[in-house]
ZAVEXGU-898150 format. One line per 5 residues: number of its first residue (from 1); their letters; for each residue x, y, z of C-alpha. Coordinates in steps of 0.02 Angstrom, whole numbers, plus 50000, padded with zeros to 5 digits. Layout:
// residues N
NUM) a) X,Y,Z; ...
//
This chain:
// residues 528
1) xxxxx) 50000,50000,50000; 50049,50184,49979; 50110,50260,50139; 50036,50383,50221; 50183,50527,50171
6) xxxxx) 50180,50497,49989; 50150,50654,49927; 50240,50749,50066; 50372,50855,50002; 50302,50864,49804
11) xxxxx) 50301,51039,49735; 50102,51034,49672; 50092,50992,49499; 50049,51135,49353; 49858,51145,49260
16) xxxxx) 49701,51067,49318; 49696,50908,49424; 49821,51005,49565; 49698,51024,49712; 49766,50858,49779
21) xxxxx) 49902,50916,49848; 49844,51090,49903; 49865,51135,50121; 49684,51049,50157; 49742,50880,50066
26) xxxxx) 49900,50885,50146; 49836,50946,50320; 49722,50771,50310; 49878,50671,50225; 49985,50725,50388
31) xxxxx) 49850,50728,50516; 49803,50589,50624; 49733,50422,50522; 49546,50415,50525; 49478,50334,50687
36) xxxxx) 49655,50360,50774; 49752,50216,50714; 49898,50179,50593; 49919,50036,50524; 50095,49954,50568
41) xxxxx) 50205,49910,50454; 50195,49716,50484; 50008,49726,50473; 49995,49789,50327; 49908,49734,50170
46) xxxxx) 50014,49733,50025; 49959,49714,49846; 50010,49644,49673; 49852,49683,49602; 49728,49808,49612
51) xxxxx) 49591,49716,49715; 49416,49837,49732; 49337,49744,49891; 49176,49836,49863; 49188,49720,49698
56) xxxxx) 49215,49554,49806; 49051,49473,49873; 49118,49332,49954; 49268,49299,50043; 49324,49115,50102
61) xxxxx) 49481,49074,50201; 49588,48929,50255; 49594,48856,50415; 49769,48813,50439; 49905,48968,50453
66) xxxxx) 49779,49076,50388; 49625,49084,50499; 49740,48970,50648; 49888,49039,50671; 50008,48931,50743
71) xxxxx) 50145,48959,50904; 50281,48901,50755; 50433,48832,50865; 50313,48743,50972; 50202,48652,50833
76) xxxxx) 50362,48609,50721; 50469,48552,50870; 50322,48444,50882; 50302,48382,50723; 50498,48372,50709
81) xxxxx) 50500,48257,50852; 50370,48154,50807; 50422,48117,50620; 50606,48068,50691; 50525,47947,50795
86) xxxxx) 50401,47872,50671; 50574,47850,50556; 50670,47772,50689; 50517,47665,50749; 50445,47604,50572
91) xxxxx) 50553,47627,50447; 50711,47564,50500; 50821,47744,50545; 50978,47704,50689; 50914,47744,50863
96) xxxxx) 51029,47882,50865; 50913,48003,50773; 50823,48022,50939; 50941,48119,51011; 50923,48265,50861
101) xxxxx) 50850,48414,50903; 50755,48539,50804; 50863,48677,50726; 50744,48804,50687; 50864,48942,50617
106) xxxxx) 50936,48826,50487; 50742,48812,50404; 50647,48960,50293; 50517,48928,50169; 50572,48938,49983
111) xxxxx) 50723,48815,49996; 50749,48654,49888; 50807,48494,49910; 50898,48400,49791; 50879,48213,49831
116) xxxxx) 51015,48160,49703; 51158,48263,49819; 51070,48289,49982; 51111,48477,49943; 50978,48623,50010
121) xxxxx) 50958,48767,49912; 50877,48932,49894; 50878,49025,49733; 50842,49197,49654; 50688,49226,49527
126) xxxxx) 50808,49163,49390; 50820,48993,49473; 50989,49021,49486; 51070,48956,49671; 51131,49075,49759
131) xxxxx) 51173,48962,49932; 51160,48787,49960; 51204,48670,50108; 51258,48501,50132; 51192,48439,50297
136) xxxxx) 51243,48614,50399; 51395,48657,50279; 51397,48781,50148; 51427,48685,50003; 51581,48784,49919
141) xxxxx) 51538,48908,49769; 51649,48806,49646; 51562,48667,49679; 51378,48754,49700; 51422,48837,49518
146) xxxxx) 51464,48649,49444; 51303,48567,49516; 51171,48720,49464; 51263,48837,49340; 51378,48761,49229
151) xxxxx) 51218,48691,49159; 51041,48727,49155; 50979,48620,49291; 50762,48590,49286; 50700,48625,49463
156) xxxxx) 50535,48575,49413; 50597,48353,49417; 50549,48249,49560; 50734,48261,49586; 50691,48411,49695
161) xxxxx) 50580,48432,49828; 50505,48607,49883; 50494,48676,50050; 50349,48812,50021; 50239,48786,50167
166) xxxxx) 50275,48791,50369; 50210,48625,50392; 50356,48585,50283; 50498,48658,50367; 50527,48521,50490
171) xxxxx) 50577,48391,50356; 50720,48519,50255; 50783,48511,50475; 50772,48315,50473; 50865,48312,50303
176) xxxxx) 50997,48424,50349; 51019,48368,50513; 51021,48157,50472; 51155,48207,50347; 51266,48290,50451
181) xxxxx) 51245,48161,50605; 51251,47999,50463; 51394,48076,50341; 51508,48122,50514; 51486,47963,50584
186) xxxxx) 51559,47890,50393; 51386,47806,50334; 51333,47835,50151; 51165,47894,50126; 51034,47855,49994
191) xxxxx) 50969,48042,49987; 50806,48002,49900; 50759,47873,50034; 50792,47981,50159; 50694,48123,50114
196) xxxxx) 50560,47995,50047; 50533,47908,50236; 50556,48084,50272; 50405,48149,50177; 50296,48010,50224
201) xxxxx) 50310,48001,50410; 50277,48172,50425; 50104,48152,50315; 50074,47985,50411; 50069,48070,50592
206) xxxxx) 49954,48208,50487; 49851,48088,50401; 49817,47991,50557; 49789,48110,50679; 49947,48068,50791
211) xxxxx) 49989,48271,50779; 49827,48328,50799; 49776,48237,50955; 49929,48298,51018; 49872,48479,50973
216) xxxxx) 49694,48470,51029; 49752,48405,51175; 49845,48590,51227; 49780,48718,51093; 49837,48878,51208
221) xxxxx) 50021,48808,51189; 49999,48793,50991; 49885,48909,50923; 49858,49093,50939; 49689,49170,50991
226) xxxxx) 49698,49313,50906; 49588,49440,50972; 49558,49553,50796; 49500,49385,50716; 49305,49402,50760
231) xxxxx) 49304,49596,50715; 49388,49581,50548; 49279,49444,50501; 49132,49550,50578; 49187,49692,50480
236) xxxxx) 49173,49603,50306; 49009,49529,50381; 48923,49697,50405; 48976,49754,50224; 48863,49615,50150
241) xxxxx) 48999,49502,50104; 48941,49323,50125; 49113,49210,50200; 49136,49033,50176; 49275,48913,50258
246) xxxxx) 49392,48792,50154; 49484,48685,50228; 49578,48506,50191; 49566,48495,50404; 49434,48363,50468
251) xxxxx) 49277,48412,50571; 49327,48342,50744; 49507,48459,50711; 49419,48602,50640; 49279,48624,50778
256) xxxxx) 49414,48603,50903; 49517,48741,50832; 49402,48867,50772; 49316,48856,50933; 49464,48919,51010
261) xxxxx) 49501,49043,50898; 49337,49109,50870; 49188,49055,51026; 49189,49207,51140; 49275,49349,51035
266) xxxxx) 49103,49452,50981; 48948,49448,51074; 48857,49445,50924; 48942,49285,50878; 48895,49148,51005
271) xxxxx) 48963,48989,50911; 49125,49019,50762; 49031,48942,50633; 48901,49109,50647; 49043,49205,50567
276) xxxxx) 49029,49084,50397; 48873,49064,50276; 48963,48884,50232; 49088,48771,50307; 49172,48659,50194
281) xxxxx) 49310,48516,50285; 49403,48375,50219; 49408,48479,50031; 49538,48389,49972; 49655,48555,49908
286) xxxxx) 49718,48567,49777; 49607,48438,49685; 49455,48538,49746; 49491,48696,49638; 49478,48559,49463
291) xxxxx) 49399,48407,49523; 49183,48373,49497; 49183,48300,49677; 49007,48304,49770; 48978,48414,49922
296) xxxxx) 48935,48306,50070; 48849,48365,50227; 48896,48301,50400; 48813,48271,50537; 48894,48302,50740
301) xxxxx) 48965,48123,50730; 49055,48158,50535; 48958,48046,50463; 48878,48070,50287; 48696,48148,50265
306) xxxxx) 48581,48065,50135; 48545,48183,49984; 48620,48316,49873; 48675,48472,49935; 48572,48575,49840
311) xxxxx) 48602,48733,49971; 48715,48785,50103; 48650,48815,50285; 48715,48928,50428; 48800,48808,50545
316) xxxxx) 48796,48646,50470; 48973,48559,50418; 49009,48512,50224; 49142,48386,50158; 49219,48383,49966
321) xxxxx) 49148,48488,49846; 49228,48573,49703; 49262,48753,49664; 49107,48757,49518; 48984,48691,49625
326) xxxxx) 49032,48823,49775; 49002,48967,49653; 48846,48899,49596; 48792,48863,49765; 48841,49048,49851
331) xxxxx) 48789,49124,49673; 48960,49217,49651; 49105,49156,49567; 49250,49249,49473; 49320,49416,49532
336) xxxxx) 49180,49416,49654; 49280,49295,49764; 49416,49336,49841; 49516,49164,49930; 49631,49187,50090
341) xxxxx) 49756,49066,50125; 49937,49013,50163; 50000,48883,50034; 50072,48965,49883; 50024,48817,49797
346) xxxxx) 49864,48726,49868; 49804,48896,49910; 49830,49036,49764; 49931,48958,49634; 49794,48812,49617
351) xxxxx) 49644,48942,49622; 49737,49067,49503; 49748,48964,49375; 49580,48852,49378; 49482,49000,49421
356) xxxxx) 49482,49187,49421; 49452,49224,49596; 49571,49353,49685; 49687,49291,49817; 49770,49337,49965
361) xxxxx) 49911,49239,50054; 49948,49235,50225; 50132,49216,50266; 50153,49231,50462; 50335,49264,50438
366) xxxxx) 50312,49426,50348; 50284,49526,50527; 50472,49463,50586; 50538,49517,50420; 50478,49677,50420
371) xxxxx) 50519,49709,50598; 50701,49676,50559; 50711,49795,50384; 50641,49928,50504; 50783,49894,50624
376) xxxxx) 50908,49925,50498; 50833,50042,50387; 50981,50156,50402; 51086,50017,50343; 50965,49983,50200
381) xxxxx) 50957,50179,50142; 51159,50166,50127; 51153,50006,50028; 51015,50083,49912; 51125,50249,49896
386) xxxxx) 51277,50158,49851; 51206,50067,49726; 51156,50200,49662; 51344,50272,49669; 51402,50123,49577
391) xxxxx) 51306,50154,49440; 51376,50314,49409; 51542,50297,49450; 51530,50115,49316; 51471,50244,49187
396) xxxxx) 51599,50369,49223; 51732,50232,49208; 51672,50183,49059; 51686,50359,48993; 51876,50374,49065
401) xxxxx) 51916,50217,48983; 51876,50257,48797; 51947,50449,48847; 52089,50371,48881; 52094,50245,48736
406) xxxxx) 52074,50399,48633; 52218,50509,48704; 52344,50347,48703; 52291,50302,48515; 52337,50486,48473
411) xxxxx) 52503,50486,48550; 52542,50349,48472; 52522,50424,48315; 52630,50593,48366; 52810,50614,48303
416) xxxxx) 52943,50632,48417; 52951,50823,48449; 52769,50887,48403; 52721,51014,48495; 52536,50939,48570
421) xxxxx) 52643,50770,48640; 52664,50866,48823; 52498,50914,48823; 52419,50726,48766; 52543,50636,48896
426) xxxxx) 52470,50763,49034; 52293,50717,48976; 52346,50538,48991; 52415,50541,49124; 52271,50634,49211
431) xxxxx) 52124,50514,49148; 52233,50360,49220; 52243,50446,49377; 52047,50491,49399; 52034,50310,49311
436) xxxxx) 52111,50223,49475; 52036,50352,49582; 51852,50278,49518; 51917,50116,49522; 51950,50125,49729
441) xxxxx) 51801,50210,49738; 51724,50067,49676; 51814,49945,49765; 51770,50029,49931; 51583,50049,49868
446) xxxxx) 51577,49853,49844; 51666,49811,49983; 51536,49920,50087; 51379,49856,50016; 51436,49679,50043
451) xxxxx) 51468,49700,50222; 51322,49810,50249; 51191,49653,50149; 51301,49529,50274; 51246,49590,50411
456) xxxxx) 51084,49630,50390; 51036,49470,50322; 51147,49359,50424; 51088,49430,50564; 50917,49407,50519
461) xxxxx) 50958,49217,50462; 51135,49178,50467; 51136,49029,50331; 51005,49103,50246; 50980,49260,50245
466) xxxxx) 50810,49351,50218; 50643,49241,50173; 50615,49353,50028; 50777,49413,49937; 50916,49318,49870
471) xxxxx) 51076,49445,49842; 50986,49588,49753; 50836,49488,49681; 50692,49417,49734; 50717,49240,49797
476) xxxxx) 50613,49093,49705; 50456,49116,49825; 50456,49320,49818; 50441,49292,49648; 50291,49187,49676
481) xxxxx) 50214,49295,49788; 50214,49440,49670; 50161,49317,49512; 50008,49217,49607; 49961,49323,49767
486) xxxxx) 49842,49477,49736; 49862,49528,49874; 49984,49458,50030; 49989,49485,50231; 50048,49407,50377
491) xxxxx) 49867,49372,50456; 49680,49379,50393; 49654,49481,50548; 49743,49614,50448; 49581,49661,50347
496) xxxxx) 49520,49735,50512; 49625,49897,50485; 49541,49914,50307; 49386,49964,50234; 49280,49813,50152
501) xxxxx) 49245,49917,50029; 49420,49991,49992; 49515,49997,49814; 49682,49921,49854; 49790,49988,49725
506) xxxxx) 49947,49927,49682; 50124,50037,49667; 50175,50103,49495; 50328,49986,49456; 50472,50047,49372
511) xxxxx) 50560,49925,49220; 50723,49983,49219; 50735,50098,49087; 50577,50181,49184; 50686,50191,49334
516) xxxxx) 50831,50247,49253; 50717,50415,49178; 50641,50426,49354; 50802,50451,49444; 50844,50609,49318
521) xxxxx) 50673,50673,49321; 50576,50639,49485; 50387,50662,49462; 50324,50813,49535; 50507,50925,49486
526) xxx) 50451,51081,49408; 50606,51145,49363; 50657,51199,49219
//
């Protein structure tokens, strides 16, 4: 979203269309936000796309990191634990595993694994690899450039694996960390075995409600009660918009945690399932958004009802379905749906391109992110500044380079004696000496952005680096986020700082020859 000081500072424009910036505009601009609240910067919405909610007449939203946000050390220490034992207890892992413990800093979403070398990677929006790891060491950049860039390398092969959810995150730990315990103790691993039992433990103790039970047994310790859940859902409520919950979660795990996340917030709200016009569990996501499966209704014990669902009802339960026979059943479909949820693929990529509803992903890590850029903002400033610098001082190189190509060509070409030869081998002698002058400039220029990008993004993840950049690009699952997500945020209880009805408007963007034009004639100079 724009911020709030946009405009502050423009000279107003020439010709009609200038009121916008005149001292009433500008007065309101600066003045306190409307109904005395800013919106923080990690609560923001932040958009791709220009969405126009008054547009949208029905919202739905996953259950799972979306609507339920989850205590994240806590639930994947959990599920780390558990999957290490289910290897060790069924499919035939050394008893040694049991003493591994979950290294949560060594785990972002967007990585890859590549079960042919047991690496990890992350990569830019080029797919090219910009770090990898085998087990916890940095694999070496010779050898990262002979695996991944020496030749094209398609990450789209069941040869890799990708880590773009949280529930995921525990398994690139397991991988990393059975490596490093197996490959020290001398054993040779079968990497795609590994991350296969891997994989399939951790859906078994999902599948069969080993993880579950565990959490419905303590939800306080693994799920947030957000307290601006209710109202934000109440606030798209009272704007006419009819909601609807999708989830792959099961009715006994669904009541369990939406009753904790939602029973008591609003008065006006006695049971969670008040808040939704229809309830839809065990959807089967991705298939749902292609598939021609039935809707189901349940009854309190999960058991099938007799009969097509020919209509949804306020506080009954729904199973299956499929994303034509929800729009025909709320009588919206299209743009007039807008889908929340967390799984760049299950979630938005899967409804983007089966469907034309607007989406909006919820990525709980964005708040820590963004806390950490606005720590080091300074930092950041200097880093965009010298960049900046190095373009200019790259073109002014240039230019000394063919000046001095020139000048050496043309004393070349001077007899011994001829007057002009002084004056040429002072010119020459002067460009090489500004030439070396730019060239430690630029030295000290590099040097200082690397250090300054070091430490901001080791510090914020020290093998890593940030979720959402990869050296000056956008890492693999930015990229995504920009591509698939309408809109993105790091909670649905975000829309409770917006209007249901407002027109989110995306940034102008800036190609590069755009940017280049912009930086020698800012909008609003009126200069001449």
């Amino acid at each position: 979203m724009p911020g709030r000081d946009d405009l502050a500072g423009n000279e107003p424009l020439p010709g009609p269309g200038a009121a916008y910036l005149d001292p009433v505009i500008r007065a309101i601009l600066d003045g306190p936000r409307a109904g005395g609240r800013d919106v923080p910067a990690s609560r923001q919405l932040f958009v791709n796309r220009n969405l126009r909610m008054d547009k949208v007449e029905v919202v739905g939203f996953d259950m799972d990191y979306t609507l339920a946000i989850y205590h994240l050390l806590q639930l994947e220490e959990l599920a780390y634990d558990m999957t290490v034992e289910r290897m060790v207890e069924r499919r035939g892992w050394p008893e040694r595993l049991r003493g591994l413990r979950y290294l949560s800093a060594f785990v972002i979403r967007g990585l890859v694994v590549d079960k042919l070398t047991g690496n990890i990677c992350k990569m830019d929006r080029h797919d090219h690899v910009g770090r990898a790891y085998h087990g916890l060491a940095a694999v070496p950049r010779e050898e990262r450039y002979r695996l991944y860039r020496d030749e094209r390398v398609a990450f789209s092969t069941p040869r890799f694996a990708w880590i773009d959810t949280l529930f995921a995150l525990p398994e690139a730990a397991i991988f990393a960390q059975v490596i490093d315990l197996e490959e020290t103790a001398g054993k040779r691993l079968d990497y795609d075995r590994l991350f296969t039992d891997i994989r399939e433990s951790m859906d078994q103790i999902h599948a069969d409600g080993t993880l579950k039970t565990r959490v419905k047994a303590d939800l306080a310790r693994f799920i947030v009660r957000d307290p601006e859940l209710g109202p934000a859902l109440h606030k798209l409520r009272s704007s006419g918009k009819r909601l609807f919950l999708l989830t792959n979660s099961h009715l006994d795990y669904t009541e369990a945690v939406m009753r904790h996340v939602l029973d008591g917030v609003l008065p006006e709200y006695p049971s969670w399932r008040n808040y939704f016009d229809a309830v839809i569990t065990a959807s089967g996501k991705p298939g749902f958004f292609s598939s021609s499966a039935p809707f189901v209704e349940l009854d309190e014990t999960e058991a099938p009802v007799p009969g097509e669902v020919r209509g949804f009802e306020r506080g009954h339960t729904y199973s299956g379905g499929n994303r034509g026979e929800l729009e025909k059943l709320l009588g919206a479909g299209g743009d007039r749906v807008l889908y929340v949820g967390d799984h760049i693929y299950g979630d938005i990529l899967r409804s983007k391109k089966s469907s034309q509803w607007r989406t909006c992903l919820v990525i709980e890590e964005l708040e820590r992110e963004i806390d950490w850029l606005d720590q080091h903002r300074t930092e950041l400033e200097e880093v965009a500044g010298l960049e900046e610098l190095r373009l200019r001082i790259d073109d002014e190189s240039a230019a000394h380079r063919a000046a001095l190509n020139a000048v050496e060509r043309r004393v070349d070409r001077l007899a011994a004696g001829d007057p002009s030869l002084p004056l040429m081998e002072a010119e020459r002698v002067r460009l090489k000496r500004e030439l070396e002058s730019l060239r430690a400039a630029l030295r000290d220029a590099n040097a200082r952005v690397a250090g300054l990008q070091a430490a901001v993004e080791s510090g914020y993840n020290r093998y890593w680096g940030l979720t959402f950049k990869e050296g000056s690009e956008n890492s693999r699952i930015g990229e995504q986020i920009e591509d698939y997500a309408c809109v993105y945020t790091s909670r649905a209880s975000n829309f409770v700082f917006y209007s249901p009805m407002q027109y989110l408007r995306v940034l102008r963007r800036a190609m590069p020859h755009e940017a280049s034009a912009l930086r020698l004639a800012p909008w609003g100079n009126s200069s001449a």
